[in-house]
N, CA and C atoms as a LAMMPS dump frame, in Angstrom:
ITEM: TIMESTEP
0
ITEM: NUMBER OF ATOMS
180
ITEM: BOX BOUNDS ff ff ff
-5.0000000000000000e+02 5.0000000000000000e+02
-5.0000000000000000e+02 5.0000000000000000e+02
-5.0000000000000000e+02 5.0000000000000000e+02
ITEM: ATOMS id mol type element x y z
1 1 1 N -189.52 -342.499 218.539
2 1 2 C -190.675 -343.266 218.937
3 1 3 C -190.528 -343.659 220.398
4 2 1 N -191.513 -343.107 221.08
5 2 2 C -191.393 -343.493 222.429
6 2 3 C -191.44 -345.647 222.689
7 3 1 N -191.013 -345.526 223.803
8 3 2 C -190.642 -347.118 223.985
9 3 3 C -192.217 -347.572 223.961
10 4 1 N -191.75 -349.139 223.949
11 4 2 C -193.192 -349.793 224.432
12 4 3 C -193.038 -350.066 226.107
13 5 1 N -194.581 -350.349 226.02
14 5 2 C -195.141 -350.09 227.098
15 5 3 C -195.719 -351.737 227.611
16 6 1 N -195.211 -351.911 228.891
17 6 2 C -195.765 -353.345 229.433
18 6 3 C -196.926 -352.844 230.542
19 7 1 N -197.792 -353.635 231.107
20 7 2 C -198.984 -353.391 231.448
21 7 3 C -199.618 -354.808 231.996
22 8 1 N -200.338 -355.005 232.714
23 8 2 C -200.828 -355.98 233.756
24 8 3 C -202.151 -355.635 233.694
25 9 1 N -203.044 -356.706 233.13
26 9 2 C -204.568 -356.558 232.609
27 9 3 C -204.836 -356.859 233.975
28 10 1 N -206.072 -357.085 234.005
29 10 2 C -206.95 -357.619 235.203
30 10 3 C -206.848 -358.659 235.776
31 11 1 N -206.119 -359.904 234.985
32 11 2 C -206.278 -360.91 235.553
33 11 3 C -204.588 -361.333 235.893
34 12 1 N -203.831 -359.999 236.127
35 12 2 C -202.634 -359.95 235.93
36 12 3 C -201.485 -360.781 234.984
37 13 1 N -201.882 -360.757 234.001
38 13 2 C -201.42 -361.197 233.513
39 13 3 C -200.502 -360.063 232.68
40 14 1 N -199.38 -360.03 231.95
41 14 2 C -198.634 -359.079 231.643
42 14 3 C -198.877 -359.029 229.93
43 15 1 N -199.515 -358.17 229.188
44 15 2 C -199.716 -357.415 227.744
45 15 3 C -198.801 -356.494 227.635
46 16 1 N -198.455 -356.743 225.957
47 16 2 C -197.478 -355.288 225.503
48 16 3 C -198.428 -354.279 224.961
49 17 1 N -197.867 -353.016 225.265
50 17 2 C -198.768 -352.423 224.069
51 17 3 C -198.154 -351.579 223.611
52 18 1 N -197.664 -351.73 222.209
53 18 2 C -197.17 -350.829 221.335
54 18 3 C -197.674 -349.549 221.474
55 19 1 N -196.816 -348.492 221.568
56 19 2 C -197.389 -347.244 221.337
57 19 3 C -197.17 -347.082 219.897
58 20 1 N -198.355 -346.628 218.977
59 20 2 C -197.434 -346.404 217.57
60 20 3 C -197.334 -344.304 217.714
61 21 1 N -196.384 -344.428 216.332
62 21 2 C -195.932 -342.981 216.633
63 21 3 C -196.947 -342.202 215.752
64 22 1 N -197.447 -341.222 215.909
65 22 2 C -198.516 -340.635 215.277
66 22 3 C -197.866 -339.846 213.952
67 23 1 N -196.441 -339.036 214.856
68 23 2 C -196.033 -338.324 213.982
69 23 3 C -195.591 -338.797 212.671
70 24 1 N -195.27 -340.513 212.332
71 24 2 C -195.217 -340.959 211.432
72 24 3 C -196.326 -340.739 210.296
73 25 1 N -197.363 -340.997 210.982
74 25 2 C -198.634 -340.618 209.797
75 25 3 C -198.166 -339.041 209.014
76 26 1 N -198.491 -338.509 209.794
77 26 2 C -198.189 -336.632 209.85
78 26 3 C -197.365 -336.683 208.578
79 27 1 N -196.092 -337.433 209.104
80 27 2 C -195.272 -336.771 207.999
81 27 3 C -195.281 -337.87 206.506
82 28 1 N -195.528 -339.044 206.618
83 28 2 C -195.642 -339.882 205.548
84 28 3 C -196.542 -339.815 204.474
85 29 1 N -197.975 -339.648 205.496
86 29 2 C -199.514 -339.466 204.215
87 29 3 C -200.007 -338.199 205.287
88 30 1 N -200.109 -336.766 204.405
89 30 2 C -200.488 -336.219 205.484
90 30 3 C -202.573 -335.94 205.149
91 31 1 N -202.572 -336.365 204.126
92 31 2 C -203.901 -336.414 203.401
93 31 3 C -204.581 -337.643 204.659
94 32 1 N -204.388 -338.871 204.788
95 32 2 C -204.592 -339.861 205.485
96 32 3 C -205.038 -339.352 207.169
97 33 1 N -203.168 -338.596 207.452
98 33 2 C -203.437 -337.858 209.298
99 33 3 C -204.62 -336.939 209.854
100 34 1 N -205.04 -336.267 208.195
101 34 2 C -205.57 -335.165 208.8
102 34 3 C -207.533 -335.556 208.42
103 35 1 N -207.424 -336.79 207.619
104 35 2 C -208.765 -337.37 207.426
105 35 3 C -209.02 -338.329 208.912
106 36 1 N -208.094 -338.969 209.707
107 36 2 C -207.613 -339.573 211.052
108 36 3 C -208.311 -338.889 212.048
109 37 1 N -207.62 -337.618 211.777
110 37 2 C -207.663 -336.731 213.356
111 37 3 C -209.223 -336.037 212.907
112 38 1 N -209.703 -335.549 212.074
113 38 2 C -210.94 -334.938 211.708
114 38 3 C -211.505 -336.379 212.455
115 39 1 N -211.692 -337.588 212.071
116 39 2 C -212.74 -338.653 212.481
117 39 3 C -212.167 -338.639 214.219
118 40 1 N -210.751 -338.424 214.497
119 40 2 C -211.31 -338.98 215.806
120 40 3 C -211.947 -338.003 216.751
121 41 1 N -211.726 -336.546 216.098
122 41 2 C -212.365 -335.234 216.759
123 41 3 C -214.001 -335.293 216.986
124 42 1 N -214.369 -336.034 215.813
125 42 2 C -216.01 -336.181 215.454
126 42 3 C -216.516 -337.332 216.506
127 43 1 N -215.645 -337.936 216.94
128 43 2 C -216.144 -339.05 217.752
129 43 3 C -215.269 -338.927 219.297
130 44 1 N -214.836 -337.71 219.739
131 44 2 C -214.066 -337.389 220.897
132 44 3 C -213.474 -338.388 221.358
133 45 1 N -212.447 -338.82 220.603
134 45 2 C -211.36 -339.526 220.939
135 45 3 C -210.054 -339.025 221.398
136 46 1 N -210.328 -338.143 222.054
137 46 2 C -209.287 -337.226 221.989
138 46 3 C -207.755 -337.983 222.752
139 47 1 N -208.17 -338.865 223.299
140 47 2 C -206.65 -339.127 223.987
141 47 3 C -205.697 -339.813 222.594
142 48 1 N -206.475 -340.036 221.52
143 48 2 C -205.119 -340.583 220.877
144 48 3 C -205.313 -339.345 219.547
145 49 1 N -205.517 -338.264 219.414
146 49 2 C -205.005 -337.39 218.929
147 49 3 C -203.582 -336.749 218.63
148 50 1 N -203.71 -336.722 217.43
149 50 2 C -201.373 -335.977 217.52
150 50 3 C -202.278 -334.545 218.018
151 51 1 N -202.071 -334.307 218.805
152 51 2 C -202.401 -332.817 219.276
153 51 3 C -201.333 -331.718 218.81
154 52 1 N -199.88 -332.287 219.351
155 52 2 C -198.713 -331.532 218.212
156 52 3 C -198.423 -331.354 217.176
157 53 1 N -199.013 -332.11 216.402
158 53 2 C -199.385 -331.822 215.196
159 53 3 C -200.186 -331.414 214.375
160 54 1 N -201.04 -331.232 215.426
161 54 2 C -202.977 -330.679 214.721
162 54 3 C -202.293 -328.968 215.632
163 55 1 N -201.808 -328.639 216.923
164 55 2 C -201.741 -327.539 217.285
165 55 3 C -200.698 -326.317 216.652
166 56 1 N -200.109 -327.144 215.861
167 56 2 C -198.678 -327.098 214.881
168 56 3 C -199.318 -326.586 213.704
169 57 1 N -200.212 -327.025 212.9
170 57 2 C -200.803 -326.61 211.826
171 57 3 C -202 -325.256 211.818
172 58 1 N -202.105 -325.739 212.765
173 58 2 C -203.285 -324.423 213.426
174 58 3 C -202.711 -323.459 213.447
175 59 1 N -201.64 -323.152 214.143
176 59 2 C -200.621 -321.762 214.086
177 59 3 C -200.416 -321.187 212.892
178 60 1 N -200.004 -322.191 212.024
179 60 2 C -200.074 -321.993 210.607
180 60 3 C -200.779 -320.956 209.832
């Protein structure tokens, strides 16, 4: 799991923000990841996509 991440909003003030790990979904509920990534494709969310794991299955 990559580290967390500190960050300075606008009014500088300093927020954490957890990165969570995607690949956890993937491998825990994969029924759940792949109902996830279908919704966030439908709504082009693409920056928080497991892309390695959707490009991983595709090969498949």
């Amino acid at each position: 799991m990559p580290p967390d991440r500190i960050s300075a909003n606008q009014f500088g003030m300093m927020t954490i923000e957890i990165e969570t790990n995607r690949q956890s979904l993937y491998e825990t509920d994969y029924l759940r990841w792949l109902e996830t990534t279908v919704e966030k494709l439908q709504i082009q969310d693409y920056s928080n996509i497991d892309w390695e794991n959707l490009i991983e299955k595709s090969d498949n």
